[in-house]
C-alpha positions as CSV (number, residue, x, y, z in Angstrom):
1,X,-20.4,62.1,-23.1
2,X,-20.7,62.8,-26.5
3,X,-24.4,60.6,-26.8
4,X,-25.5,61.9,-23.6
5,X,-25.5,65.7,-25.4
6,X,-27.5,64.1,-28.3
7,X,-30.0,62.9,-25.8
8,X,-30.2,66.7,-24.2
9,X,-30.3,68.1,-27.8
10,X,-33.2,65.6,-28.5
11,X,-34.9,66.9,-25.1
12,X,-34.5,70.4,-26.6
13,X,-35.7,69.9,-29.9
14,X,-39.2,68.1,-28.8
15,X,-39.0,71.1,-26.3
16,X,-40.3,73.9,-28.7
17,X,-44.3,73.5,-28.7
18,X,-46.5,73.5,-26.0
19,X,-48.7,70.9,-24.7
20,X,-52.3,71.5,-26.8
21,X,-55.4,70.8,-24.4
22,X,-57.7,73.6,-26.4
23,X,-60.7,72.4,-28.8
24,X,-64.4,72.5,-29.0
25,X,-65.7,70.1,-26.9
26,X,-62.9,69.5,-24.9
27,X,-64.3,71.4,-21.7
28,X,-67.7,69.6,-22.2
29,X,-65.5,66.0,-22.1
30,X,-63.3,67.2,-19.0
31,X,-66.4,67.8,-17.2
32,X,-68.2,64.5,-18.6
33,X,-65.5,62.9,-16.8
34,X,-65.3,65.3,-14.0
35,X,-69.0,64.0,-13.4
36,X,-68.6,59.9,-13.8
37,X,-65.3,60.1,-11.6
38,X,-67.6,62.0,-9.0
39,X,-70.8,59.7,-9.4
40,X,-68.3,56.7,-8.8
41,X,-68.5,57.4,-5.1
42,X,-72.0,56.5,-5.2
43,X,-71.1,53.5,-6.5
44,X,-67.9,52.4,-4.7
45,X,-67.6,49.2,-3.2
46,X,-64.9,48.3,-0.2
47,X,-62.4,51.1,1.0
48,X,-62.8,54.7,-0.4
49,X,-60.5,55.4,-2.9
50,X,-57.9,58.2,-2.0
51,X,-56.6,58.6,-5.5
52,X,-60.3,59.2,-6.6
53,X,-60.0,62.1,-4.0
54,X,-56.9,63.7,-4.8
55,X,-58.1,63.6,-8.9
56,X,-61.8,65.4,-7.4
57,X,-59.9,67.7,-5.5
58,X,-57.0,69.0,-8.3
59,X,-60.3,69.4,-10.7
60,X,-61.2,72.5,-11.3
61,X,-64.8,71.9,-11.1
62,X,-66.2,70.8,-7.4
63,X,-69.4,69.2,-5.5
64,X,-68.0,70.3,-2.3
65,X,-70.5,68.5,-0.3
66,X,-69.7,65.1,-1.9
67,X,-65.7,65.7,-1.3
68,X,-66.3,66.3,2.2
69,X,-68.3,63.2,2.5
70,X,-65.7,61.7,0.6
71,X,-63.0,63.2,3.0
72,X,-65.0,61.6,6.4
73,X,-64.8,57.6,4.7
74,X,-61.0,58.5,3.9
75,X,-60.5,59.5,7.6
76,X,-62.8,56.9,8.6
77,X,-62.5,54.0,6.8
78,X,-59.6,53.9,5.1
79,X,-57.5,55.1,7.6
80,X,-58.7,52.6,10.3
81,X,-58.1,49.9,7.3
82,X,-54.1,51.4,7.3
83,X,-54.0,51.8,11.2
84,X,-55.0,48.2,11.2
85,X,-52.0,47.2,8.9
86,X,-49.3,49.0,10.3
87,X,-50.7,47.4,13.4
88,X,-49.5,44.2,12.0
89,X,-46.8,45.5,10.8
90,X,-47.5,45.5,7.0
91,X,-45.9,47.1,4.2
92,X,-48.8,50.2,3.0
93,X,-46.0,52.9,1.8
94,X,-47.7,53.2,-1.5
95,X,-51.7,53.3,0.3
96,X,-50.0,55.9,3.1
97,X,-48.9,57.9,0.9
98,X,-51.9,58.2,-1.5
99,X,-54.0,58.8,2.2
100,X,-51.7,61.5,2.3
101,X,-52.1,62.9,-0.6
102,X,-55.9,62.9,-0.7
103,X,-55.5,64.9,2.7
104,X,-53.0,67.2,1.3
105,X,-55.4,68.2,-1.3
106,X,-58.0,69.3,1.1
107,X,-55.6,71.1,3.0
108,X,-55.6,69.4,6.1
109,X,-53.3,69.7,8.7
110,X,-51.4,66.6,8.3
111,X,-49.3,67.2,11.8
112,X,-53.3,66.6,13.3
113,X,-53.7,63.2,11.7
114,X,-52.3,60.1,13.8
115,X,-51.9,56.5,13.9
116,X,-52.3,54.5,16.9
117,X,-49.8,51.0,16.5
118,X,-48.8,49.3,19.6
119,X,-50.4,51.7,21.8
120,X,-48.0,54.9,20.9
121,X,-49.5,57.5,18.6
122,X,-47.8,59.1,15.9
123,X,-48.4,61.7,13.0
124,X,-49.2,59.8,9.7
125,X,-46.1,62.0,8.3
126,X,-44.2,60.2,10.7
127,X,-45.1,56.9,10.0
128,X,-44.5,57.6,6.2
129,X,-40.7,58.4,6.8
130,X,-40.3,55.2,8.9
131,X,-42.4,53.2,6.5
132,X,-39.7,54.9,3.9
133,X,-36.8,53.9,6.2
134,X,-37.8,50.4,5.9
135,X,-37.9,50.2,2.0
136,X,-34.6,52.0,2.1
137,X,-33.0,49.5,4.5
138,X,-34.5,46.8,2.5
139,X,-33.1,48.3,-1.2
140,X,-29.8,48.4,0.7
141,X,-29.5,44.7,1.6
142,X,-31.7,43.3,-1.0
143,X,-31.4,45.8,-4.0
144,X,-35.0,46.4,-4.2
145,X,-37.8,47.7,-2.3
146,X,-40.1,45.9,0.3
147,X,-43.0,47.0,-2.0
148,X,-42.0,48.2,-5.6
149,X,-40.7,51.3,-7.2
150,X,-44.2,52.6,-7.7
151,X,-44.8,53.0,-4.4
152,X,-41.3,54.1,-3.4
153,X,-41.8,56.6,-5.5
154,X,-45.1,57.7,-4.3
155,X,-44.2,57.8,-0.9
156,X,-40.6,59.9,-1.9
157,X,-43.7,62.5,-3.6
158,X,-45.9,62.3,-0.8
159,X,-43.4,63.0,1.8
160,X,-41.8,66.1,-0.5
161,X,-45.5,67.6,-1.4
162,X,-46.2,67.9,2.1
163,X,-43.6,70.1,2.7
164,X,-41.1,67.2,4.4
165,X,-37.1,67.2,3.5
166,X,-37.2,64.0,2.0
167,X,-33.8,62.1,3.7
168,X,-30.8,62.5,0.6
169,X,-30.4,58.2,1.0
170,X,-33.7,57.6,0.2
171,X,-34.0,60.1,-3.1
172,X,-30.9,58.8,-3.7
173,X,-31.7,54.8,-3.9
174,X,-34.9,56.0,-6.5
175,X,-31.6,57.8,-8.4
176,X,-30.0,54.7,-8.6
177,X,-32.9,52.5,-9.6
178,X,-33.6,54.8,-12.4
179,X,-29.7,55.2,-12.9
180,X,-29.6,51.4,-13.7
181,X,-33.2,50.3,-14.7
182,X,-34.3,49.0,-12.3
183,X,-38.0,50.5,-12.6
184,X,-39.4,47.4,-13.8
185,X,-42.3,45.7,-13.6
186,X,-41.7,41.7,-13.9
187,X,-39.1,41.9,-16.6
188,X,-40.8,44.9,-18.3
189,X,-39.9,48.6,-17.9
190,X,-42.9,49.7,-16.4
191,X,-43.9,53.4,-17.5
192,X,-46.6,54.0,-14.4
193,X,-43.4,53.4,-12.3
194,X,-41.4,56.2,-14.4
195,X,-43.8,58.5,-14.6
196,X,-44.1,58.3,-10.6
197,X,-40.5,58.4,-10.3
198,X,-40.3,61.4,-12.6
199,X,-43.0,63.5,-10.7
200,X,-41.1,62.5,-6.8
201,X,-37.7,63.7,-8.2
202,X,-38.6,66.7,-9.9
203,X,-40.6,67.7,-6.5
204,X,-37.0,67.1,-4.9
205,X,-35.5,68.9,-7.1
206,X,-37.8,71.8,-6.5
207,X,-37.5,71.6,-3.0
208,X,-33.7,72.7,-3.6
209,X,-32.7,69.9,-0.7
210,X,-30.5,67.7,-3.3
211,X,-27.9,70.2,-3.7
212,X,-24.8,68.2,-3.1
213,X,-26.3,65.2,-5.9
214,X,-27.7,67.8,-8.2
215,X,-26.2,66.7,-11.0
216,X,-27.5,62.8,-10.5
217,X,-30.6,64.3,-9.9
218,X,-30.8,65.9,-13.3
219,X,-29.2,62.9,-15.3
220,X,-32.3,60.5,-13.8
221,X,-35.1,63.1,-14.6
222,X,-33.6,63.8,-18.3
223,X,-33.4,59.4,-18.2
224,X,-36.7,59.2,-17.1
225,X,-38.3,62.2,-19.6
226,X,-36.0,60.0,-22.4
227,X,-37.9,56.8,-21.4
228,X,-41.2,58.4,-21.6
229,X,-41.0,59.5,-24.6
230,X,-39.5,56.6,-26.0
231,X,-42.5,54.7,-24.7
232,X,-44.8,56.7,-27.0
233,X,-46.8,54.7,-29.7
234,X,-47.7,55.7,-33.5
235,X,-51.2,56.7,-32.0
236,X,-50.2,59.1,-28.8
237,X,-50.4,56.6,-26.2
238,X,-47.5,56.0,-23.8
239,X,-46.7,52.8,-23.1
240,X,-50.6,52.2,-23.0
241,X,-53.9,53.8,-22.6
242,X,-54.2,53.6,-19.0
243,X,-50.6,54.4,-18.3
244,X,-51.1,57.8,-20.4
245,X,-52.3,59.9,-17.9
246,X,-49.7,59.4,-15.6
247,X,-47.1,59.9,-18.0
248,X,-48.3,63.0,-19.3
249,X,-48.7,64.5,-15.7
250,X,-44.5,63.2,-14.9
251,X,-44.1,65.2,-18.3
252,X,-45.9,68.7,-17.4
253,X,-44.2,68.3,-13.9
254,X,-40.9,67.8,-15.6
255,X,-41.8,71.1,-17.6
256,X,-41.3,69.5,-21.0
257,X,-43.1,71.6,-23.3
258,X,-43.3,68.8,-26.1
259,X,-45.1,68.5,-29.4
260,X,-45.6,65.0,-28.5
261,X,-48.0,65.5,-26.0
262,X,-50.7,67.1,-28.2
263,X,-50.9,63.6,-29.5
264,X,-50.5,61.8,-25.9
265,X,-53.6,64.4,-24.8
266,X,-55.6,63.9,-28.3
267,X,-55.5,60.2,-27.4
268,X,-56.9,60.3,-24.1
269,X,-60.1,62.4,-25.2
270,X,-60.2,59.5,-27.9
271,X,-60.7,57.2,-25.1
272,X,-62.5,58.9,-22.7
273,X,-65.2,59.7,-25.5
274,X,-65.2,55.7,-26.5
275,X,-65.3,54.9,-22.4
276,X,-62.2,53.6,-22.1
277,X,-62.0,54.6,-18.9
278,X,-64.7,53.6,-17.2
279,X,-63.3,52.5,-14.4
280,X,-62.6,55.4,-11.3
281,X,-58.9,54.4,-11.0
282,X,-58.3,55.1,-14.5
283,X,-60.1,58.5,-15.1
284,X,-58.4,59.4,-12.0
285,X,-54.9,59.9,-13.5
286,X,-56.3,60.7,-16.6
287,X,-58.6,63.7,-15.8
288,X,-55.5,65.8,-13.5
289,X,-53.6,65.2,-17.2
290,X,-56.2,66.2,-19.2
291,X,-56.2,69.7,-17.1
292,X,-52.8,70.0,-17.6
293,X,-51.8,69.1,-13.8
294,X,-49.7,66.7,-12.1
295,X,-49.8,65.2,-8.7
296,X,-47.2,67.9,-8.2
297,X,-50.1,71.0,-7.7
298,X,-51.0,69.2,-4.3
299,X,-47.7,70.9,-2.5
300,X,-49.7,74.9,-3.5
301,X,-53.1,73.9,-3.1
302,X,-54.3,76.8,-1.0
303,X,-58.4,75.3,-1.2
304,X,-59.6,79.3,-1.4
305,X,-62.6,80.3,-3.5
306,X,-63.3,76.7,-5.4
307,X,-65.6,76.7,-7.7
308,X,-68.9,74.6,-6.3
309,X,-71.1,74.4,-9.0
310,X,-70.9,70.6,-10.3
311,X,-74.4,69.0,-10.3
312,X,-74.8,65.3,-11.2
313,X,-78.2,65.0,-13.4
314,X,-80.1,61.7,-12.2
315,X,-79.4,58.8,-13.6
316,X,-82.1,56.3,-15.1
317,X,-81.6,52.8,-13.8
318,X,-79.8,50.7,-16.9
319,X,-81.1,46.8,-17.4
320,X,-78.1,44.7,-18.7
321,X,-79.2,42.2,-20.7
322,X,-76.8,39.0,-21.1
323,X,-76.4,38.1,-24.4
324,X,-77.6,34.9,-25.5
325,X,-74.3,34.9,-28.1
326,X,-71.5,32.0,-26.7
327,X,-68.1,32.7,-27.6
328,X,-65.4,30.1,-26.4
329,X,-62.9,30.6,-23.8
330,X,-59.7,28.5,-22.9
331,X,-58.2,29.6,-19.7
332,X,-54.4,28.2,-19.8
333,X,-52.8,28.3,-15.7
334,X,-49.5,28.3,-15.7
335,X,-48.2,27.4,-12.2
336,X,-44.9,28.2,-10.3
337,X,-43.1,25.2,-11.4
338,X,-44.0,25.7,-15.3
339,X,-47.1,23.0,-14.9
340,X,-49.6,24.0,-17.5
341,X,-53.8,23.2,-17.0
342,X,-55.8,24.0,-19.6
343,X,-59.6,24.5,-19.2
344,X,-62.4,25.8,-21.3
345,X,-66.2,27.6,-21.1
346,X,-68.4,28.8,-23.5
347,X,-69.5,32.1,-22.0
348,X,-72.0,34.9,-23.2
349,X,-70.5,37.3,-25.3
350,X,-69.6,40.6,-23.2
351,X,-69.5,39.6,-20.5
352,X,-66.3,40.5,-17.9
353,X,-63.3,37.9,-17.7
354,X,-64.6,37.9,-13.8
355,X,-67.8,36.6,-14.4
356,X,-66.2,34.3,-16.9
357,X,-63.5,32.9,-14.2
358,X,-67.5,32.3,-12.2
359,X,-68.7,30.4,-14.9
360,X,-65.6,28.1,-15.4
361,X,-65.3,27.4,-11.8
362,X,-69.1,26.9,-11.1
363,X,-68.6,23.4,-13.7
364,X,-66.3,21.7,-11.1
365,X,-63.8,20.5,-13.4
366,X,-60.8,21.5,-11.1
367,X,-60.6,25.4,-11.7
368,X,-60.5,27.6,-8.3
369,X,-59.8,31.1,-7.7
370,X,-59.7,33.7,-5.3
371,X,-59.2,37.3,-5.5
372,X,-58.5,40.1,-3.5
373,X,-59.4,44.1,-3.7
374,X,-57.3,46.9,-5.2
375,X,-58.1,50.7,-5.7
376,X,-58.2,48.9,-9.4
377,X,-60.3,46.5,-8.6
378,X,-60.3,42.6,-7.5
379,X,-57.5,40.9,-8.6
380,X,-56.1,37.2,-8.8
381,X,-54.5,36.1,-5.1
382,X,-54.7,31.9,-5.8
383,X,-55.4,29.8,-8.3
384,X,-55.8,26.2,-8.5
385,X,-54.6,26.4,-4.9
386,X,-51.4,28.5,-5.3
387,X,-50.7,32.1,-4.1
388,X,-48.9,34.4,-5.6
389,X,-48.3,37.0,-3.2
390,X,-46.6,40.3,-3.1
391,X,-44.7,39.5,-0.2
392,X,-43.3,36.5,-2.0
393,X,-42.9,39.2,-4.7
394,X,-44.9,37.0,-7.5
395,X,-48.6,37.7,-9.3
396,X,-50.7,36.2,-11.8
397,X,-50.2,37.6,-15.1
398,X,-52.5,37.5,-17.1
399,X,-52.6,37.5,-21.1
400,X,-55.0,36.7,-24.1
401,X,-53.9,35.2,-27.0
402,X,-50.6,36.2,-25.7
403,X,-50.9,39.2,-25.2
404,X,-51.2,41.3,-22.0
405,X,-54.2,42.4,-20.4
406,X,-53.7,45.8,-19.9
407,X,-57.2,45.8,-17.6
408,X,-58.2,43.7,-14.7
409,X,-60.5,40.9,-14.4
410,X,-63.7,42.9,-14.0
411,X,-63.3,45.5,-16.9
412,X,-61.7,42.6,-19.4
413,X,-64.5,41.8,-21.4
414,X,-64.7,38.5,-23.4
415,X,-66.4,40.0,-27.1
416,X,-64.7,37.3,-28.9
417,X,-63.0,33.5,-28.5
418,X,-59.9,33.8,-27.0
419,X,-57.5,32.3,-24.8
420,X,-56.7,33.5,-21.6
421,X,-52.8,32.6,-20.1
422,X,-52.6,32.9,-16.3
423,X,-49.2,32.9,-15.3
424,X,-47.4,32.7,-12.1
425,X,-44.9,35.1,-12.3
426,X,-42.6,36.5,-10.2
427,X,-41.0,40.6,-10.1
């Protein structure tokens, strides 16, 4: 008892300055970012991206005309890609809930929106719960989800920001898993999966429907705000660059009012100005952040009198050049059953770790891959001939030098010798 009243003194300490987003320049960055996160659509390859949505539509700034295009491909698209999946009876309780989100934002009338599986229509709220039920049922039996905490927790937010009592037994098992630390990512505490957690609970909370656990409620969101700010590095980042954003929204949605965050916000206009995030997944949690919103604004949107004035200039066509500098690259594949094949490529200096994995398996000397799309971008599915799946709950890690990539394959880029560990691994 007596630690747990340090740790709310702590919270109360780190309480007593705001969260700092003012500067010169600052407004000229947001909407720098406001613009590449809005020319990405141009650009998008595969499924429209819903979390790309929801950050265009919490903005303050708008191209109205380019949402609603935006808004037809989700409805379009993406939700034939879902419809297709549930069909098949696939667990999508993190992409459902981002779907629903995105359409949140713009103020549709979820009721409206259906799915048609095994010839019986039903609202996309509905299939949420049920695809909730299932993960439930599954933590129940199995002591995790069917997915992961990260999307358990999205779909826990999604369902509560669209105005839906979220069912006490499935808040509770996210309680639980942040009660006993179980929001892990391999054998990592994963701060994405926190921050997530921390923005679905507070929403809960909010919603005043957790009266009779109130108090467990309140323990996990001052564990999670704890765990956040623990994660915080010497430089302002938490847990890493591109898990910043997130963590700062969980933080404003919690309400903390930290001097810590001047440094967490300081950090991402740091990278942001050295294009750190370049790719549309990663200015998408970092731009809501950066306006001092969370996920959480989607439940008030009201969509009245938005400002329409956001103009992207042309662009001038950009010729890459490949540089005619080698560096060396070892690629180390560490199987399933702890066999280790080594391999190695001299590749031209900048270039992606994707177009390097293309290199080394163009020279036939064993090395295969495959690789799948994300709203990240492609990742590893098999290597050498062996999956790792997420319904075999396993994925290639990847490290260099032994450290972890905190980027995927495409925006890794090889400016030096290095070798590159992929690992079978399972979560």
């Amino acid at each position: 008892m007596q630690s747990f009243i340090i740790l709310l003194g702590l919270l109360a300490f780190v309480s007593s300055k705001p969260c700092d987003t003012e500067g010169s320049g600052n407004s000229e960055l947001l909407l720098s970012l406001n613009k590449d996160l809005l020319r990405s659509l141009e650009q998008q390859e595969g499924l429209p991206n819903p979390s790309v949505h929801l950050a265009l539509r919490l903005s303050d700034s708008h191209s109205l005309s380019m949402e609603n295009d935006h808004l037809t491909k989700l409805k379009t698209d993406l939700h034939s890609d879902i419809e297709s999946s549930l069909s098949h009876g696939k667990s999508v309780v993190g992409i459902l809930a981002l779907y629903t989100l995105a359409l949140k934002a713009s103020c549709l009338d979820l009721n409206t929106v259906t799915f048609t599986v095994s010839e019986k229509s039903e609202t996309l709220l509905t299939h949420l719960k049920k695809q909730m039920e299932q993960e439930k049922e599954h933590i129940a039996y199995s002591h995790r989800p069917l997915t992961n905490y990260y999307q358990y927790s999205l779909g826990v937010l999604a369902l509560c920001a669209s105005g839906v009592r979220v069912n006490n037994h499935v808040s509770n098992k996210l309680i639980k898993a942040v009660e006993h630390g179980h929001l892990k990512h391999g054998e990592t505490e994963s701060v994405d999966t926190y921050a997530m957690a921390g923005m679905a609970l507070q929403c809960v909370k909010d919603s005043g429907s957790h009266v009779h656990n109130a108090a467990e409620l309140d323990t996990a969101l001052t564990k999670i705000k704890l765990k956040l700010l623990a994660s915080q590095r010497t430089d302002g980042h938490i847990g890493n660059e591109f898990s910043t954003g997130l963590a700062v929204q969980a933080l404003l949605a919690m309400g903390s009012q930290i001097e810590e965050c001047a440094a967490s916000m300081e950090a991402m206009r740091t990278d942001a100005r050295r294009n750190t995030y370049h790719n549309a997944m990663a200015i998408s949690q970092t731009l809501p952040a950066l306006q001092q919103k969370s996920y959480l604004h989607v439940k008030t949107k009201a969509c009245l009198a938005e400002d329409d004035t956001l103009v992207l200039e042309p662009t001038e066509p950009t010729l890459v050049l490949q540089s005619q500098t080698k560096v060396a690259l070892t690629v180390e594949v560490v199987t399933s059953n702890g066999v280790t094949a080594s391999y190695s490529v001299d590749v031209p200096k900048g270039s992606s770790l994707l177009e390097a994995l293309e290199l080394l398996q163009g020279k036939n000397v064993g090395f295969t891959f495959e690789k799948e799309s994300s709203l990240w971008g492609p990742f590893l599915s098999v290597v050498i001939g062996e999956q790792a799946r997420q319904s075999d709950r396993r994925y290639w890690h990847l490290s260099a030098d032994g450290t972890s990539l905190s980027q995927g394959i495409r925006d890794f880029k090889i400016e030096r010798a290095h070798t590159i560990t992929i690992k079978n691994t399972s979560y």
